[in-house]
DOGULO-579502 format. One line per field, with one value per residue (C-alpha): residue number from 1; residue in three letters; y, z, x. Coordinates in steps of 0.001 Angstrom, whole numbers, plus 500000, padded with zeros to 6 digits. Example, Ala and Ser with C-alpha at 12.3 -4.5 7.8 and 13.67 -1.06 7.14 Angstrom:
seq	(1, 2)
type	(Ala, Ser)
py	(495500, 498940)
pz	(507800, 507140)
px	(512300, 513670)
***
This chain:
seq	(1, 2, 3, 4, 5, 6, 7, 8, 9, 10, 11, 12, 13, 14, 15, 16, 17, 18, 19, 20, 21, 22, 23, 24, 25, 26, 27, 28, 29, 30, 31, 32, 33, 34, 35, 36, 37, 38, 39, 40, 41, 42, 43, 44, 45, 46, 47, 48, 49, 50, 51, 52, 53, 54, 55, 56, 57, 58, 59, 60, 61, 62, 63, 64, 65, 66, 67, 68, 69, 70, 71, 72, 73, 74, 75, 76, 77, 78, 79, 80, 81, 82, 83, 84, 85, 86, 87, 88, 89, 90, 91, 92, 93, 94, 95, 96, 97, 98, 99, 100, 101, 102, 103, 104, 105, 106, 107, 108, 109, 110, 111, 112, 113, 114, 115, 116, 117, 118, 119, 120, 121, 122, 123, 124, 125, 126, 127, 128, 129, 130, 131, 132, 133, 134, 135, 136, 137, 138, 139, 140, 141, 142, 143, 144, 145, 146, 147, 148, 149, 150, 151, 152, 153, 154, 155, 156, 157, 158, 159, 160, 161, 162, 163, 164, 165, 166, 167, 168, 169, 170, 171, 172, 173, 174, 175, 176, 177, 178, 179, 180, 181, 182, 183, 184, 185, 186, 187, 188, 189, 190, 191, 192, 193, 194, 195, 196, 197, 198, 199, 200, 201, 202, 203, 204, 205, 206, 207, 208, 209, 210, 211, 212, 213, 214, 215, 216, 217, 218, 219, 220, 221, 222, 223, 224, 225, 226, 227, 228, 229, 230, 231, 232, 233, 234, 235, 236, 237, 238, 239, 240, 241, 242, 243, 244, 245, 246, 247, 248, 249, 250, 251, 252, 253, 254, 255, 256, 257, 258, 259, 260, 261, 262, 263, 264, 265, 266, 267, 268, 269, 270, 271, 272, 273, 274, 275, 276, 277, 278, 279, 280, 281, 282, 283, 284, 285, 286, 287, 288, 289, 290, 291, 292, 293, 294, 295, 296, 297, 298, 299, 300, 301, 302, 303, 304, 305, 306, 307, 308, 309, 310, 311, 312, 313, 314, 315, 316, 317, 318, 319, 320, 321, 322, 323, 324, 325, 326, 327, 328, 329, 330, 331, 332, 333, 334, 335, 336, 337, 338, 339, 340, 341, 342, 343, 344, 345, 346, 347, 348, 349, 350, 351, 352, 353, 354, 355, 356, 357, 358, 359, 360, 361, 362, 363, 364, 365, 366, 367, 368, 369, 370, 371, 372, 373, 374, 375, 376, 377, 378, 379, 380, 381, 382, 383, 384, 385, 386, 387, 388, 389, 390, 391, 392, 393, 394, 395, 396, 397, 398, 399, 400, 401, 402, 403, 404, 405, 406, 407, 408, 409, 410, 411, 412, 413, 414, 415, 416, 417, 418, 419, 420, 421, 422, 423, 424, 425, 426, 427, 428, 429, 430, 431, 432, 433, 434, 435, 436, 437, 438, 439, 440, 441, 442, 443, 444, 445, 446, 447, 448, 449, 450, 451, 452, 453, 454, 455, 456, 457, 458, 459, 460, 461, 462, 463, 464, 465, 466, 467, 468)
type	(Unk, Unk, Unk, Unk, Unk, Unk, Unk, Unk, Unk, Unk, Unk, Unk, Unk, Unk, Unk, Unk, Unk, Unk, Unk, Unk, Unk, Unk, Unk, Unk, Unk, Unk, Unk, Unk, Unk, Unk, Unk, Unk, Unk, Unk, Unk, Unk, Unk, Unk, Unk, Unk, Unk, Unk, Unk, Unk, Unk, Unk, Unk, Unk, Unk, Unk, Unk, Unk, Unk, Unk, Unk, Unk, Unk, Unk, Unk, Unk, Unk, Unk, Unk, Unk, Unk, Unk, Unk, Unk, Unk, Unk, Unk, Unk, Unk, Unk, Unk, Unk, Unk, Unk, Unk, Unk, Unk, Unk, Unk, Unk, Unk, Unk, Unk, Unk, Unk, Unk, Unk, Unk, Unk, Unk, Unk, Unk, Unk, Unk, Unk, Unk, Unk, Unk, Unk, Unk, Unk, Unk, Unk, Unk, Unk, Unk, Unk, Unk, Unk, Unk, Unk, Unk, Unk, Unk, Unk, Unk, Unk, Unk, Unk, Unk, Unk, Unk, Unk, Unk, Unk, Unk, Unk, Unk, Unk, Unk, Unk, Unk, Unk, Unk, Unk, Unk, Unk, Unk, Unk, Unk, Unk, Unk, Unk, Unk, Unk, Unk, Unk, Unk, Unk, Unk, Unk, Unk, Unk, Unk, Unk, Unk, Unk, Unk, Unk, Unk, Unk, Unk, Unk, Unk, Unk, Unk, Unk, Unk, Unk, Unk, Unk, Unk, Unk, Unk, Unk, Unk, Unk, Unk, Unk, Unk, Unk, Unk, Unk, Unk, Unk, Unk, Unk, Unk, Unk, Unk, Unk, Unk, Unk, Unk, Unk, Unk, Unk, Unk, Unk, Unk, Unk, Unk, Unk, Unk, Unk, Unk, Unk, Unk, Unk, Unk, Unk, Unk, Unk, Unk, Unk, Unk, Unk, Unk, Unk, Unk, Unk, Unk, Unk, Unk, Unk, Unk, Unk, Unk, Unk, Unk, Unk, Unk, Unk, Unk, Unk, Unk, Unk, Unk, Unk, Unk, Unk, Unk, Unk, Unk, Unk, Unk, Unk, Unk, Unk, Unk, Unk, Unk, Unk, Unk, Unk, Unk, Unk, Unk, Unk, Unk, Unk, Unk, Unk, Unk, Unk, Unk, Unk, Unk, Unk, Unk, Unk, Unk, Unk, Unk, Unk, Unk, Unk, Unk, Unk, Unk, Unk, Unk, Unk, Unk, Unk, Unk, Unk, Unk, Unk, Unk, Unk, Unk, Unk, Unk, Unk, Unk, Unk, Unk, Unk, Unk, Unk, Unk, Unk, Unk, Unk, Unk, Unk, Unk, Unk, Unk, Unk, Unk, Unk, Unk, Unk, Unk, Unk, Unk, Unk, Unk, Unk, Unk, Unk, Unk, Unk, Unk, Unk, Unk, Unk, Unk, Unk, Unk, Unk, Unk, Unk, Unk, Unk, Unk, Unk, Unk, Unk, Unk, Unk, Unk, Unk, Unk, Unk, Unk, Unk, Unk, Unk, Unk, Unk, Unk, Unk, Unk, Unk, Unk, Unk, Unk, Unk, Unk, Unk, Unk, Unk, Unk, Unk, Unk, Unk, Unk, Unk, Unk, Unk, Unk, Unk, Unk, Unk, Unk, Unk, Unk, Unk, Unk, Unk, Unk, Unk, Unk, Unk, Unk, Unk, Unk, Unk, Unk, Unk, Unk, Unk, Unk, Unk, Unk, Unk, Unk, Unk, Unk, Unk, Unk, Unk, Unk, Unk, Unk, Unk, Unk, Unk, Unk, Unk, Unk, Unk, Unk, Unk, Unk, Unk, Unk, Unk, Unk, Unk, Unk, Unk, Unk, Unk, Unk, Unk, Unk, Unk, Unk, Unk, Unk, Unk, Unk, Unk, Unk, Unk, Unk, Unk, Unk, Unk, Unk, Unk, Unk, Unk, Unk, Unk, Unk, Unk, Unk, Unk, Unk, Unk, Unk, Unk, Unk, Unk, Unk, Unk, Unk, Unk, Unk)
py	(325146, 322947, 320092, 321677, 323332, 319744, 318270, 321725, 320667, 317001, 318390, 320280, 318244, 315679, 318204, 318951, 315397, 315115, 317858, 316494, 313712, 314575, 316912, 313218, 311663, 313938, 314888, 310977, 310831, 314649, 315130, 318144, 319709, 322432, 319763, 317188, 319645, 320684, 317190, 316105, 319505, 318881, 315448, 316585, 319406, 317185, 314472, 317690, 319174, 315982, 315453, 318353, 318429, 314363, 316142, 316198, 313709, 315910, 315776, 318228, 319635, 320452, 322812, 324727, 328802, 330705, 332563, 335596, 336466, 333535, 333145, 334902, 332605, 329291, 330412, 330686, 327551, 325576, 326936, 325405, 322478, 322495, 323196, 320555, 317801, 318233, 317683, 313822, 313743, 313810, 311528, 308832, 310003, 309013, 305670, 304393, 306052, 305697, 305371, 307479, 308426, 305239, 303071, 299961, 298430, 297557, 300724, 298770, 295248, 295189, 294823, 292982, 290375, 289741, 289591, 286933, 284866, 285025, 283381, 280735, 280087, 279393, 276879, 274909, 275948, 277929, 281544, 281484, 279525, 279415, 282924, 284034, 288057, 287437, 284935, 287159, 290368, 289330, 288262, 291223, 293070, 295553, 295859, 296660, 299821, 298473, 296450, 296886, 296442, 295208, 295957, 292840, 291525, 294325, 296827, 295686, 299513, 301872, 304969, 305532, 303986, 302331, 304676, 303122, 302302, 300084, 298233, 296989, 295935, 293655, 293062, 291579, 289430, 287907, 287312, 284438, 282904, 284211, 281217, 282951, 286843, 288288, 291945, 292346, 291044, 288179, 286895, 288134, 290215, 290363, 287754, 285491, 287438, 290143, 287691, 284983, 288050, 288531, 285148, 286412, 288912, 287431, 283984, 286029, 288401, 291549, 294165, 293625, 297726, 298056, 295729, 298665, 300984, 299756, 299427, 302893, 303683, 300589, 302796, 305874, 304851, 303158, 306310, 308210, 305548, 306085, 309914, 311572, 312308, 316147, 316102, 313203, 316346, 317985, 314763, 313769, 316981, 316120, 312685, 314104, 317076, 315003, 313968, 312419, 309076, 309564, 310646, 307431, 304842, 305516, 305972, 302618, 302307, 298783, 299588, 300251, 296184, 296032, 299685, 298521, 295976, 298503, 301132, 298717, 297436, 300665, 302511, 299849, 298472, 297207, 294694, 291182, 290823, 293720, 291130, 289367, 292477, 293971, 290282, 290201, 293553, 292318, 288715, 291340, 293961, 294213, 298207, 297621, 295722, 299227, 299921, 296610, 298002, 301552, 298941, 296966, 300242, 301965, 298393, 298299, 301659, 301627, 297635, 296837, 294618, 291402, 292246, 293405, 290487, 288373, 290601, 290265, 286291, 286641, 289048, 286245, 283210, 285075, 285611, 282306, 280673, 282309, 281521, 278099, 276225, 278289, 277583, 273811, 273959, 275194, 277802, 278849, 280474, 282113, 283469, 284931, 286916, 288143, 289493, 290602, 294017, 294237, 291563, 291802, 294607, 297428, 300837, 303892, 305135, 307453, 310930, 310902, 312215, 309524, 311914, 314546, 312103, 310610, 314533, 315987, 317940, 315768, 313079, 309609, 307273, 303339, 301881, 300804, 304995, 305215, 301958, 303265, 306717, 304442, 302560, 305656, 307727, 304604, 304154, 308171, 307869, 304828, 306957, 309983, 307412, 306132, 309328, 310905, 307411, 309457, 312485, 311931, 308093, 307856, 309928, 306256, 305700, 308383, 308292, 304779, 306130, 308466, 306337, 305293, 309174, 308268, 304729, 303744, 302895, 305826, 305529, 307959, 304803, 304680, 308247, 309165, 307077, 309062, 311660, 308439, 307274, 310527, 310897, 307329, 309147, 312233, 309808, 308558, 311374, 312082, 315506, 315822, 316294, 319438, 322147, 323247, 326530, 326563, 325542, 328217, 330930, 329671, 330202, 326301, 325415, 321558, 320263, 317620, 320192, 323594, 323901, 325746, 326011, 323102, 325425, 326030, 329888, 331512, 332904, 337333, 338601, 341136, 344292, 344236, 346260, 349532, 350460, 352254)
pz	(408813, 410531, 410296, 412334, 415215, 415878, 415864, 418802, 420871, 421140, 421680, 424320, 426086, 426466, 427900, 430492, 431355, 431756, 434339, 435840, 436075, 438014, 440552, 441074, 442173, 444553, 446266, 446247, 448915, 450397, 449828, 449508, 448262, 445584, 443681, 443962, 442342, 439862, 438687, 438543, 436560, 433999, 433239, 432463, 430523, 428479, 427484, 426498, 424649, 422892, 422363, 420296, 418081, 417134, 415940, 412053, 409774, 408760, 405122, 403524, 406901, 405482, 403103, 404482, 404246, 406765, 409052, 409136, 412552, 414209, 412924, 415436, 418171, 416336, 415744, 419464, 420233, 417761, 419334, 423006, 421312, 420108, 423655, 425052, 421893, 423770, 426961, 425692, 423648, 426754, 428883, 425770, 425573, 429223, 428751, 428763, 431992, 433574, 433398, 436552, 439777, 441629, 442411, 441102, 437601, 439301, 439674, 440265, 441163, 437209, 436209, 439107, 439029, 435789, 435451, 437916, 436614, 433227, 435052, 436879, 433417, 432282, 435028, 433862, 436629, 436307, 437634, 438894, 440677, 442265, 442332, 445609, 446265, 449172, 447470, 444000, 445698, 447627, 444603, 442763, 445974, 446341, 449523, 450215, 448923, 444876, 446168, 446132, 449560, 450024, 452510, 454705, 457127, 459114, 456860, 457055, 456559, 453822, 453219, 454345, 452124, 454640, 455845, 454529, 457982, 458439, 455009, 456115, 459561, 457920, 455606, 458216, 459293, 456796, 454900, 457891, 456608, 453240, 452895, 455203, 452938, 452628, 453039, 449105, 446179, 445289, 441871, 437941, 437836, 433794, 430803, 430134, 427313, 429539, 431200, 428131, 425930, 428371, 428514, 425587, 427712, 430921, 429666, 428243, 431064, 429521, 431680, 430685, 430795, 427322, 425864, 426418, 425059, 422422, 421922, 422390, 419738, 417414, 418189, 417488, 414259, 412899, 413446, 411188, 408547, 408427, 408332, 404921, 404091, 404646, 408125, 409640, 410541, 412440, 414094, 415368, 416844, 418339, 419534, 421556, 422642, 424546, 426776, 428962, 426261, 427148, 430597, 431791, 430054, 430254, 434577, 434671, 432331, 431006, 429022, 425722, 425578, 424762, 422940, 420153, 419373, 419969, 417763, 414974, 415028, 415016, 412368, 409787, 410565, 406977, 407047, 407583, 410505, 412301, 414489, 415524, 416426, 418607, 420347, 421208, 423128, 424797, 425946, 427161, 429564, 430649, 429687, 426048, 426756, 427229, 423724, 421867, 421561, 420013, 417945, 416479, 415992, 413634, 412263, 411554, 410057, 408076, 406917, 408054, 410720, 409397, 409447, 412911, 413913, 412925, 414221, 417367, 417024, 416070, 419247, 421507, 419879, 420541, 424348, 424438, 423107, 424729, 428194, 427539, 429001, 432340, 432531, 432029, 434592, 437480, 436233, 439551, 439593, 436242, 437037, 440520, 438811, 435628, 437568, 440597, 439322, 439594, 442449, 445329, 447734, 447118, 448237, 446658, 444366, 441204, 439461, 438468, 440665, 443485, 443901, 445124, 447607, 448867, 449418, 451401, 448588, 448289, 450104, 449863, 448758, 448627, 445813, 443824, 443576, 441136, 439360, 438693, 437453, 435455, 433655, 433209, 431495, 429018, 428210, 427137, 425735, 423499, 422850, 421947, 419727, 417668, 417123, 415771, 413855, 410292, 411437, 413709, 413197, 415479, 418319, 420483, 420756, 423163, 424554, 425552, 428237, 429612, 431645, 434075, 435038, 437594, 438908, 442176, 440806, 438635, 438109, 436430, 433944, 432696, 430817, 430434, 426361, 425807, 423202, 421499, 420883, 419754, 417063, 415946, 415247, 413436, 411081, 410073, 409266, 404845, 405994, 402490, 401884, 403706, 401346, 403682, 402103, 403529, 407065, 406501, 406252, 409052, 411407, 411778, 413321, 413491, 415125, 411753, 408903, 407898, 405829, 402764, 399211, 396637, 394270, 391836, 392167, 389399, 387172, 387411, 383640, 382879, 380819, 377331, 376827, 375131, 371536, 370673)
px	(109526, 106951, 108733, 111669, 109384, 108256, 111629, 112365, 109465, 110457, 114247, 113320, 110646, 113294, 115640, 112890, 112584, 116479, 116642, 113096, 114650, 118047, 115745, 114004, 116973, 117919, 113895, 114102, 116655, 115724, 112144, 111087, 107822, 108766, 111161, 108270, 106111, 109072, 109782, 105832, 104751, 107773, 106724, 103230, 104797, 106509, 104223, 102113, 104192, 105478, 101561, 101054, 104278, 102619, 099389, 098694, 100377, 102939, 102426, 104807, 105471, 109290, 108286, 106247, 106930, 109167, 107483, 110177, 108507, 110019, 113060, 114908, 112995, 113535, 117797, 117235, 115311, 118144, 121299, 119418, 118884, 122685, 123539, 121682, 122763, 126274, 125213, 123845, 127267, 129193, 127461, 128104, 131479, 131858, 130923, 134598, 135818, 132552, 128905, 127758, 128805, 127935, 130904, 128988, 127224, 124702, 122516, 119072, 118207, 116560, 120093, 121319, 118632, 118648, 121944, 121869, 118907, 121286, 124101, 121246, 120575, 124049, 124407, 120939, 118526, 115346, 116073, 112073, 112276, 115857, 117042, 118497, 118707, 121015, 123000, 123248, 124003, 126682, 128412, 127657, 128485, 126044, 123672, 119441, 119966, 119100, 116302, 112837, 110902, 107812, 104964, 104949, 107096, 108982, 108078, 104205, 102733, 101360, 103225, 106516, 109374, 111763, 114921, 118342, 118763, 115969, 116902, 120265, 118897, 116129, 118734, 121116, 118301, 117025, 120216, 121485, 117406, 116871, 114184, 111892, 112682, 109110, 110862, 112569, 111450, 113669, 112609, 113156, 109934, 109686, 109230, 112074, 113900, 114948, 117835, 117753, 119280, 122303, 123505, 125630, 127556, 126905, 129013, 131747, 131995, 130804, 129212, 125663, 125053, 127207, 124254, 121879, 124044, 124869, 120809, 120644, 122827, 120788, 117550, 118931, 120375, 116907, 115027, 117495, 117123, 113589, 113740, 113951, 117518, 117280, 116085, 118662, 121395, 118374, 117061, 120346, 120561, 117600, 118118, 121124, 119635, 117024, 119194, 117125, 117812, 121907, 122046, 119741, 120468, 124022, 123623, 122071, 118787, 117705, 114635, 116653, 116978, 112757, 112551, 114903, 112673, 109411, 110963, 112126, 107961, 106936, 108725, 108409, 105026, 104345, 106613, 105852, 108328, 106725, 104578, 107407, 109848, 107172, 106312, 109988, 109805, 106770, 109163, 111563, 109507, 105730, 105988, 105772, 102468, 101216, 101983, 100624, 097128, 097572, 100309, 097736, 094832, 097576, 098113, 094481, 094286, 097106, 096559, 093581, 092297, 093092, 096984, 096347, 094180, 097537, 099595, 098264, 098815, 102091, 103131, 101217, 103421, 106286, 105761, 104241, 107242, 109949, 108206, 107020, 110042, 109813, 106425, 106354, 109701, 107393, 104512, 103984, 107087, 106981, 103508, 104897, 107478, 106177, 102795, 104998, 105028, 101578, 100254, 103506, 102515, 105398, 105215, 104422, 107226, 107778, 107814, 103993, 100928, 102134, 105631, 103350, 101659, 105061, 106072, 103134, 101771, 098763, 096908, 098366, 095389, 094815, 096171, 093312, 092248, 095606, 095064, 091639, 092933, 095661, 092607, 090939, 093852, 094361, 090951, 091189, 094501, 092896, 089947, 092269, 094392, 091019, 089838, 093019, 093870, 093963, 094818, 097498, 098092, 101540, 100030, 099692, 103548, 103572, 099974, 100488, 102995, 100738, 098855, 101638, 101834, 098979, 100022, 100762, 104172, 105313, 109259, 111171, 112543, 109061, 109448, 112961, 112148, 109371, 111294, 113169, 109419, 108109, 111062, 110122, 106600, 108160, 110590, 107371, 105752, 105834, 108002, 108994, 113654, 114269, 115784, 119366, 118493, 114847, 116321, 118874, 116359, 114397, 116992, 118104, 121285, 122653, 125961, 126134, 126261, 125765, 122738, 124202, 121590, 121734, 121352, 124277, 125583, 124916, 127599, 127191, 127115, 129589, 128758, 130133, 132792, 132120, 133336, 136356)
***
């Protein structure tokens, strides 16, 4: 029974994070202080509770006996998780009329700009350095409001994200001297797989959001084929029930393209070509940095610290060498966009602590006081991570996440995956086959089968007949 509480409280922390998540787009645009304080506290309430269903190793966790006292409660907590495993169904069955309510592909200039810095690279020319976010917008045809402003220029000042009617004046301006922009950030602000990987779909005209879809679906399917046979029905419940995974990647998400890669590491971390998978995530998107070190701990615990050692080698080649002909183009450039996240002055954005700064609830402070409480939570989350190593040795696929909840630059994006990565630490958990029997009696429900026994009925003697 165990095993299918845990695979309830990652269901359901998910489903908190996909209605956290569509209160944050709306306080975003109306801010208010109660949904500020909604959206942050669910967050938090999620990673915690995704936390403790990750504790133990979850040896034989599948057969463990029926508590009859729940049972009612966990036929409960299933049919929500049913309920909610449709809601993710129909935002992927929407995926061929349409994606969200916005009238364009481009939900956010990570798609837009990399999409153009794909097509740069079609034509021969180094997207670093030559990438125009006047000249790619107006082809996409989209306006300031998918940009990201930065605090210099007309909007020099802390605090206050600019109005939508400040962004189009500025963006009036500058776009008749785009060479002078200081105002958006104009550049591909990740490693050089994130665009190299579209040229694909970008050359033959494919809408580049049906590549992370279809990763979804790639990430979703390697977690079941790691998961023991009698708990796939139950996980793919799951998987849709959090759904957080559907609703955001489907309404414009882009971090699928580096968590397929991440996940595939992850689950099957024994193999050779681990090293490699994970270095490719880390060429895609600076997030999964967050993740190589509690990587390459459970490496050493599991292999030991040689195997992580090269490990560790292998994920640096891989960035190295996907980046090395940008760098020896113009370095300068490459460095300027890949640390832009970090070094170009943006303003304070995100469903983390910062949301309840931008709202009012709580002081806004410099910038450095969140990086320090960001370098604070990961040196605890490491510590956490080390100490738990044997007992809970996937705990750091979600811990390594945590952190970002107190940057200065907290997006939503960041934890919307956070239930994807937290079933990649329950399919490798030894669970043990779940009996359909067992899950019968504890009250289980799945929309993929009805768990009936495997056990064969029984043929009912008859009484002899009696004697004339």
């Amino acid at each position: 029974m165990l095993a299918l509480l845990r695979i309830v409280a990652v269901t359901l922390g998910g489903a908190a994070l996909y209605y956290a998540g569509l209160v944050n787009s709306q306080v975003i645009y109306q801010p208010d202080r109660t949904g500020a304080i909604l959206v942050t506290v669910a967050i938090a309430a999620s990673i915690a509770v995704l936390i403790v269903a990750l504790r133990g190793d979850g040896a034989g966790d599948a057969h463990t006996p029926v508590d009859h006292r729940l049972v009612g409660l966990h036929r409960l907590a299933w049919l929500l998780v049913c309920v909610m495993a449709l809601v993710g169904a129909s935002w992927l069955a929407s995926v061929p009329r349409q994606r969200s309510s916005d009238a364009t592909t481009y939900h956010n200039d990570a798609i837009a700009l990399n999409e153009c810095a794909a097509r740069l690279l079609l034509d021969g020319r180094d997207p670093y350095a030559e990438l125009d976010v006047f000249t790619c917008y107006a082809r996409l045809g989209i306006g300031p409001d998918r940009t990201t402003p930065l605090r210099q220029g007309f909007f020099a000042r802390d605090g206050a994200y600019p109005t939508d009617d400040e962004l189009d004046t500025v963006w009036a301006i500058r776009s008749h001297e785009s060479p002078s922009n200081i105002e958006f950030e104009s550049k591909p602000s990740y490693p050089a797989l994130s665009f190299v990987l579209l040229v694909p779909f970008v050359a033959l005209g494919i809408d580049t959001n049906i590549l992370y879809i279809l990763c979804l679906f790639a990430t979703m399917a390697l977690v079941l084929v790691r998961a023991t046979p009698g708990v796939r029905p139950f996980v793919l419940t799951g998987l849709l029930g959090a759904a957080s995974l559907a609703a955001f990647t489907v309404s414009g998400g882009a971090d699928l393209l580096f968590a397929l890669p991440l996940v595939a590491a992850w689950l099957w971390r024994e193999r050779g070509w681990s090293g490699i998978a994970f270095g490719i995530a880390c060429a895609i998107k600076q997030i999964a940095w967050f993740f190589a070190l509690f990587y390459l701990l459970a490496t050493a615990h599991r292999l030991g610290p040689k195997v992580a050692v090269r490990r560790a080698f292998e994920i640096a080649a891989v960035v190295a060498v996907t980046n090395l002909p940008f760098v020896l183009d113009n370095a300068g450039a490459w460095l300027r966009g890949v640390s832009a996240p970090v070094a170009d002055p943006m303003f304070p954005r995100g469903a983390g602590l910062i949301f309840l700064a931008i709202d009012g609830v709580l002081p806004l402070w410099p910038p450095f006081v969140y990086t320090g409480l960001e370098m604070t939570a990961f040196a605890a989350c490491l510590a956490v991570a080390w100490r738990s190593r044997r007992t809970s040795p996937d705990l750091g696929v979600v811990l390594a996440l945590v952190p970002l909840f107190f940057a200065y630059r907290s997006l939503f994006s960041y934890f919307f995956l956070l239930p994807l990565f937290a079933f990649v630490a329950l399919a490798r958990m030894p669970v043990g086959d779940l009996d359909p029997e067992h899950a019968r009696r504890a009250g289980a429900i799945t929309l993929f089968g009805i768990p009936v026994s495997r056990r064969p009925v029984a043929l009912r003697e008859t009484a002899p007949a009696a004697a004339d």
